[in-house]
N, C-alpha and C positions, 0 to 999 in steps of 0.2 A: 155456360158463359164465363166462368172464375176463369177459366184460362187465357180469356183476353185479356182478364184485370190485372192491373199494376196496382199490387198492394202498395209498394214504396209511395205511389204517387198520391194513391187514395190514403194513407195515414197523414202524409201534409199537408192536403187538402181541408185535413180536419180545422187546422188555423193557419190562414192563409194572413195574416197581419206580419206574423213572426216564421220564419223555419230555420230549423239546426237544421245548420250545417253540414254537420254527421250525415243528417240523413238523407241531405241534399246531394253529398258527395255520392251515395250511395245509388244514388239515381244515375247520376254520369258514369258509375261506373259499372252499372247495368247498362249502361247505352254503348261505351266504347273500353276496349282496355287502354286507351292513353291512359286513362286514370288511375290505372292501379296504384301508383303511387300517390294521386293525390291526399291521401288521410293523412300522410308530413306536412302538410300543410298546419296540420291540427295542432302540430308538434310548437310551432311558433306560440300558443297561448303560455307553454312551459318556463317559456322564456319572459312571457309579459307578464306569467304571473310570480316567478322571483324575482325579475326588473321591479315590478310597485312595490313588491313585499321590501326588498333591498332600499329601495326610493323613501316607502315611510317609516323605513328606520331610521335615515339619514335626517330626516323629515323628524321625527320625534326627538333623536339625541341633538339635533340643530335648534332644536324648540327649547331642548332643556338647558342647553349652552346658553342661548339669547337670553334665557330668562333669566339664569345666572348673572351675567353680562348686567341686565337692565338694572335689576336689585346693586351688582357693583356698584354700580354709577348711583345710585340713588343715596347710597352708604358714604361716597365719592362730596357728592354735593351738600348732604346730611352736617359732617363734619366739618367740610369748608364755613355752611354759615353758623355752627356751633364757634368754631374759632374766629372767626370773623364778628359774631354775635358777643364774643369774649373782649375780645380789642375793643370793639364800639363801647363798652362797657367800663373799661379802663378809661378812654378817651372823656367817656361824659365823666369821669369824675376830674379827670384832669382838665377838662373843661369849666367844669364848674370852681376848681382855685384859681382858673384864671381870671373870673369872674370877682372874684375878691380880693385880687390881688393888681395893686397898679404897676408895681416893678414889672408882672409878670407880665404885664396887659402891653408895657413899654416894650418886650423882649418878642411877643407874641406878634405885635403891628410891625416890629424890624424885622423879624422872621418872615412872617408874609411878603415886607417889600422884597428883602433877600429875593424868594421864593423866586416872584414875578418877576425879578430881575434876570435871575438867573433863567428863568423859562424863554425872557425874552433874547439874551444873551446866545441861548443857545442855540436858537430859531435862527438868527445871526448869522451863528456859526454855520449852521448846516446849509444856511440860503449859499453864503460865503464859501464852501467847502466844494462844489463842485467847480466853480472857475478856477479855485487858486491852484486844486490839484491839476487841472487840465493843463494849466499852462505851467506847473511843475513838472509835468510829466515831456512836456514839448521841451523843458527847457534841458532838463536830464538828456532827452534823445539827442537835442546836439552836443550835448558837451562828452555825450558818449562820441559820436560821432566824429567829432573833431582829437578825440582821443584814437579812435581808429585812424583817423591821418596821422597824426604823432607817429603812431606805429608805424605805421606804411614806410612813412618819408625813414625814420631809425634805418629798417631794414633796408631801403635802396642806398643809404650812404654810407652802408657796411660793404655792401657789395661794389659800390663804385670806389671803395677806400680799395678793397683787394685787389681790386681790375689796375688800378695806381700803380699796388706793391708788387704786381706780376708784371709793369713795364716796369719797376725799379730793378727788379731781379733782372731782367733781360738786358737791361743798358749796364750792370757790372758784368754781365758774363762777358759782353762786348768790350771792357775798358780792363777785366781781369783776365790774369792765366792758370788762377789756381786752381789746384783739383778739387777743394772742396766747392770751388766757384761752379765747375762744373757739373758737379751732381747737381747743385741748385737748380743750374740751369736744364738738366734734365729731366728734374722733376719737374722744372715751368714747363718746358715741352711738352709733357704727357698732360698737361691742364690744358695747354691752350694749343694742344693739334701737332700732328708731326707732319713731316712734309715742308714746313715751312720756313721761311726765312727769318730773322730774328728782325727783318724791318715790319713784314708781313704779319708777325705775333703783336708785333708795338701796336699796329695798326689798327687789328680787332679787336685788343681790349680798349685803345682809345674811342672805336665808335661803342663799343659796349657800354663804358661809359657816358660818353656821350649819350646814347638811350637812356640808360639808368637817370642822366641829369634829366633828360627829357620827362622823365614819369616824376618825376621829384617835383620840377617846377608844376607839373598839371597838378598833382596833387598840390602841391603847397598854395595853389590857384584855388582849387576849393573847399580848402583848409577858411582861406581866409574870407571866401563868401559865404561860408556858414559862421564864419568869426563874427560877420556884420547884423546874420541874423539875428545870434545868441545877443548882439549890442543892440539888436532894435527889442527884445521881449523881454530883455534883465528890469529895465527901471520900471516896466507895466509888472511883471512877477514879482520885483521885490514889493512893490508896494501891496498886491495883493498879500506876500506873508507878512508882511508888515501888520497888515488889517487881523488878518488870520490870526497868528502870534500872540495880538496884542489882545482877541477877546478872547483865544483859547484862555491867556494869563488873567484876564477878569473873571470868566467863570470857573477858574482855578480858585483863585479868592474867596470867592463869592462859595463856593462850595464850602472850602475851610470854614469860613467866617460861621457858616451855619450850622456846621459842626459845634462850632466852640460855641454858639449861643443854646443850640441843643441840649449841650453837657453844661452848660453854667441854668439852662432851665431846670433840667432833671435834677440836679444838684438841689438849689434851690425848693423845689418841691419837700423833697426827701430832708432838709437840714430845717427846713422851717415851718413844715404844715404837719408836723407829725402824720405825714400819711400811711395809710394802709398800702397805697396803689405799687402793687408786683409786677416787675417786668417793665419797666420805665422803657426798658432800651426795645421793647417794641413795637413802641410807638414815635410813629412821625411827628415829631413837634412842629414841624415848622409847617403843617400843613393838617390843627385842630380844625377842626370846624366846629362852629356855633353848635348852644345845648338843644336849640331847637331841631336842627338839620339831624347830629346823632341819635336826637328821641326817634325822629321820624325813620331813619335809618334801621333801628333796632325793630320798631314795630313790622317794617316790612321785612326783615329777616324771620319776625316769630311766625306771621302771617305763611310764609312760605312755608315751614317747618311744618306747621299743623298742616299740609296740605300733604306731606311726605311721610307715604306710608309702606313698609315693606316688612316681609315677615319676619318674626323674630328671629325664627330658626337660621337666618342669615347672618347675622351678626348677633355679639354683645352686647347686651342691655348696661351691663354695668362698665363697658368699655370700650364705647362705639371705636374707635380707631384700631381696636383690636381686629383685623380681618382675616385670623385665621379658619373657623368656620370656615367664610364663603370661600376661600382659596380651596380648602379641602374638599369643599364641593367642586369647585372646577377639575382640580386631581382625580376626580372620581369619574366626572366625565372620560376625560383623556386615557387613563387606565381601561375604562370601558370599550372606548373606539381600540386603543391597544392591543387587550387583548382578545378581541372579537373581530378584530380586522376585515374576516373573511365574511361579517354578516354584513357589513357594512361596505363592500367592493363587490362592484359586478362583473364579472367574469362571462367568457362567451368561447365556445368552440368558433372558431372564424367558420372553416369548411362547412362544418355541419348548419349552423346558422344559415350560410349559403344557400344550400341548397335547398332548405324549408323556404326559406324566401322564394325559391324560384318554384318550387310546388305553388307556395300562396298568389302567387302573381298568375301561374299558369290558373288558379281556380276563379279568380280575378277578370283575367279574360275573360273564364266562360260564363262568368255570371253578367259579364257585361254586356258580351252579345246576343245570350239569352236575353236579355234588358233592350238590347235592340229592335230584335224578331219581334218580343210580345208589342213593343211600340209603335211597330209597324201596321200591324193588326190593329190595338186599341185606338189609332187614329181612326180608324173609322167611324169610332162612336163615341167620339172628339173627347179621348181620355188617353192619358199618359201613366207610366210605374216608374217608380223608381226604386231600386233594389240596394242595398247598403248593410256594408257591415256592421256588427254590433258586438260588442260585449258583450256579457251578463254581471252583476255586482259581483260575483266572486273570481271573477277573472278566470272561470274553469272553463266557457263553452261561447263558442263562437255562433250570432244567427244573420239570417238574410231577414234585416226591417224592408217590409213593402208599404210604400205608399204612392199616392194615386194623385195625380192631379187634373182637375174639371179645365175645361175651355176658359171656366173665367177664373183660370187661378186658385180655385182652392185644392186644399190640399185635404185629402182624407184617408182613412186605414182602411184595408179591404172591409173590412164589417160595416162602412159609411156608405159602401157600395149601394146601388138598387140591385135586386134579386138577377134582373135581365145582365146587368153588369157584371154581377160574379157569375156568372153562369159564362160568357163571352169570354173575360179574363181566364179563368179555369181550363177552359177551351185551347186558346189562342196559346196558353204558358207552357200548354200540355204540347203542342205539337212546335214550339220554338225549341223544349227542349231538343225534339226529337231530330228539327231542323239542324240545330248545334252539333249532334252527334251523327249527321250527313245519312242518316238514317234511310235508305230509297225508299221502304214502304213505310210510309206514317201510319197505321193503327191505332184509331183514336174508339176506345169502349166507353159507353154511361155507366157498365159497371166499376168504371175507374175512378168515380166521382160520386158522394156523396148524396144518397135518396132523395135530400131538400134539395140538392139542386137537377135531378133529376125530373126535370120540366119541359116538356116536346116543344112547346114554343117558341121558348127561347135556346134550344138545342139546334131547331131545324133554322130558328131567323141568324143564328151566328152562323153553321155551315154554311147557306145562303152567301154570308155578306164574305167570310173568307174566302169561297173557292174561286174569284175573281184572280186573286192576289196570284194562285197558281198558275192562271190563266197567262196573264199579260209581266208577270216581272220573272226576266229571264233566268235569273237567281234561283228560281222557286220551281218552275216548269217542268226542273228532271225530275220533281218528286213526286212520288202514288201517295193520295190521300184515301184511304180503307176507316171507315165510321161504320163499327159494329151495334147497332141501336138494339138493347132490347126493351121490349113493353111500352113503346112508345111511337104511338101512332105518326105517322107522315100522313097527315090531310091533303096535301099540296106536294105536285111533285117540285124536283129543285132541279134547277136546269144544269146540263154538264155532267147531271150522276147518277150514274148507273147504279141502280136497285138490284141486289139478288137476298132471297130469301133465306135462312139459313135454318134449316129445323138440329135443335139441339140432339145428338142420341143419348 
């Protein structure tokens, strides 16, 4: 009986949840040589496994960049509120002379109005600053425009001044007999046409003229109705720069003014408080705020600080603003991606890739339609499979995950099966392969399957419920179904199948 069995079929059988690939392909290609080729298919995992391996390098040195990066910015904001923590620091002591001093307190309340003057001065301005340009800009375009007529009208009264001096030239050559007269006049000929009569030359530069005046007066026509425009938008525009002008030159002031009360404060401080306080020109005088607002200020700068933490090995301890460290750390990065280039870019044969793709698609089809066939079948004992590729964690081997789904939707792994059910499925998978590979005689052995499921009853109840399917669906009718049983009784004959006995020699 071993020479009926299909070893290939019976080693997959042993776990029917999971099956390589490999060995799957091996079956198809004991069924048909189409397949010879298909083991290129295999070839694609080569490519997917230096594509991840490629992917988390980019993925780790991206990791070490961002972390880099984060710590930057942390060193970034670090030092912003150390010198900001500095100034606030300066400020409360300058604050606090101002608190004792009433000269100071006089220059400190002028400063402020300044301040608020000027904030609101400028609001002013900028409210102010889109109309006045609008209609500066309206008023520029005619007065360009009317400079364009200027032009215009110059050139047509050049040309109708010469059109003049070409009939002057022809009425001396008429009233002269000299010969220099005459060149004149035949150099006017060659301007104004030969062939012609000297009434006849008078003639066409007088309407030439005449045109020439014609375009003159149209132009000079709406010359002067853009003239009436520019006289309806002047006194609304002057008044606008008027407006403009007049608080640009107030917060011109008012800036000065603040200046000089500024340097008469810091003066002040420095000539009569014996202060300690360094870097006067740091600070914004005219915008101290109260001792209580800077306390509160400084504590929520510490408050943040102590919240901000990053490794030493990032930075200077004794000179945070030093950031060579972390710079050299980023160099190291970059140098790295540089000079590894090639570990880090992925690269692909086009052709060859190609064609693995079209092996994986061809094995693709026939795991689908095998997925078909068995479906067709397992509807009878209102179960479904579904067959799917899978990986393994090392990205070295490709398998077929089967899973099964009940009439009410659940979903389970062949080993969730009942015995009657993998026996059926086993069956039915066996002869879809064979169906795939157009196979005329199907040959289905018990010695092809597994002892435990070698069970008469549920062997003869699935033959049973399939040989209908060969019966009545057209698809299936050119095929011989041959069920070599040994050691296992037929109680019950099966209708449609012919029994012969077979003694082993």
């Amino acid at each position: 009986m071993n020479k009926y069995k299909n070893a290939l079929f019976f080693e997959i059988s042993e776990d029917l949840n999971i099956i390589s690939i490999e060995k799957f392909i091996k079956i198809l290609q004991e069924e048909s040589k189409i397949y010879h080729t298909l083991v290129n298919a295999l070839k694609l995992l080569d490519y997917i496994h230096e594509y991840r391996k490629i992917v988390s390098k980019n993925i780790n040195i991206s990791s070490q960049f961002n972390e880099i990066i984060q710590h930057l910015l942390l060193i970034f904001r670090y030092n912003t509120l150390l010198k900001r923590k500095k100034l606030l620091l300066k400020e409360l002591e300058v604050s606090k002379y101002y608190k004792k001093s009433r000269n100071k307190t006089a220059i400190t309340d002028l400063l402020k109005k300044l301040n608020e003057s000027l904030i609101n001065n400028k609001n002013k301005l900028k409210f102010l600053e889109e109309d006045y340009l609008q209609r500066k800009n309206q008023v520029d375009q005619i007065k360009t425009k009317i400079e364009e007529f200027d032009k215009k009208v110059l050139e047509f009264t050049t040309q109708k001044k010469q059109c003049f001096n070409q009939i002057n030239r022809i009425t001396r050559e008429m009233t002269e007999d000299t010969q220099e007269v005459k060149k004149e006049s035949k150099k006017a000929s060659n301007d104004s046409g030969s062939n012609l009569t000297n009434a006849e030359k008078i003639k066409n530069f007088q309407n030439k003229a005449k045109d020439i005046q014609f375009e003159i007066t149209k132009i000079t026509s709406k010359k002067n109705q853009t003239q009436l425009k520019l006289e309806d938008l002047n006194p609304i525009f002057e008044s606008y720069r008027n407006d403009y002008e007049k608080i640009l030159e107030i917060i011109n002031n008012e800036e000065k003014r603040i200046d000089e009360l500024q340097s008469e404060l810091k003066k002040e401080i420095r000539d009569n408080e014996n202060t300690l306080i360094e870097d006067l020109d740091l600070i914004n005088m005219k915008s101290i705020k109260p001792l209580q607002v800077i306390k509160e200020d400084i504590e929520k700068i510490d408050a943040e600080l102590e919240q901000i933490f990053f490794p030493k090995e990032y930075y200077n301890p004794q000179n945070a603003d030093d950031l060579s460290i972390i710079i050299q750390q980023l160099k190291e990065v970059d140098d790295t991606i540089k000079n590894h280039k090639s570990e880090f870019t992925i690269t692909i044969n086009e052709k060859e890739t190609i064609k693995f793709f079209e092996e994986f698609t061809k094995l693709e089809d026939a795991i689908n339609e095998i997925e078909s066939l068995t479906n067709k079948f397992l509807l009878e004992i209102n179960l479904m499979t579904q067959l799917r590729f899978t990986i393994n964690d090392d990205n070295k081997h490709f398998f077929i995950d089967i899973k099964f789904i009940r009439g009410d939707k659940k979903q389970v792994n062949f080993d969730g099966l009942t015995t009657p059910e993998k026996i059926f499925f086993i069956i039915v998978f066996y002869i879809s392969i064979k169906l795939h590979a157009k196979s005329e005689n199907i040959i289905f052995s018990n010695v092809s399957i597994l002892s435990k499921y070698n069970k008469a009853g549920s062997i003869y109840r699935t033959i049973r419920k399939i040989l209908p399917f060969f019966e009545m669906d057209v698809n299936l009718s050119g095929f011989n179904l041959i069920f070599i049983i040994s050691n296992l009784e037929l109680k019950k004959e099966i209708k449609n199948l012919k029994i012969k006995t077979l003694q082993e020699s």
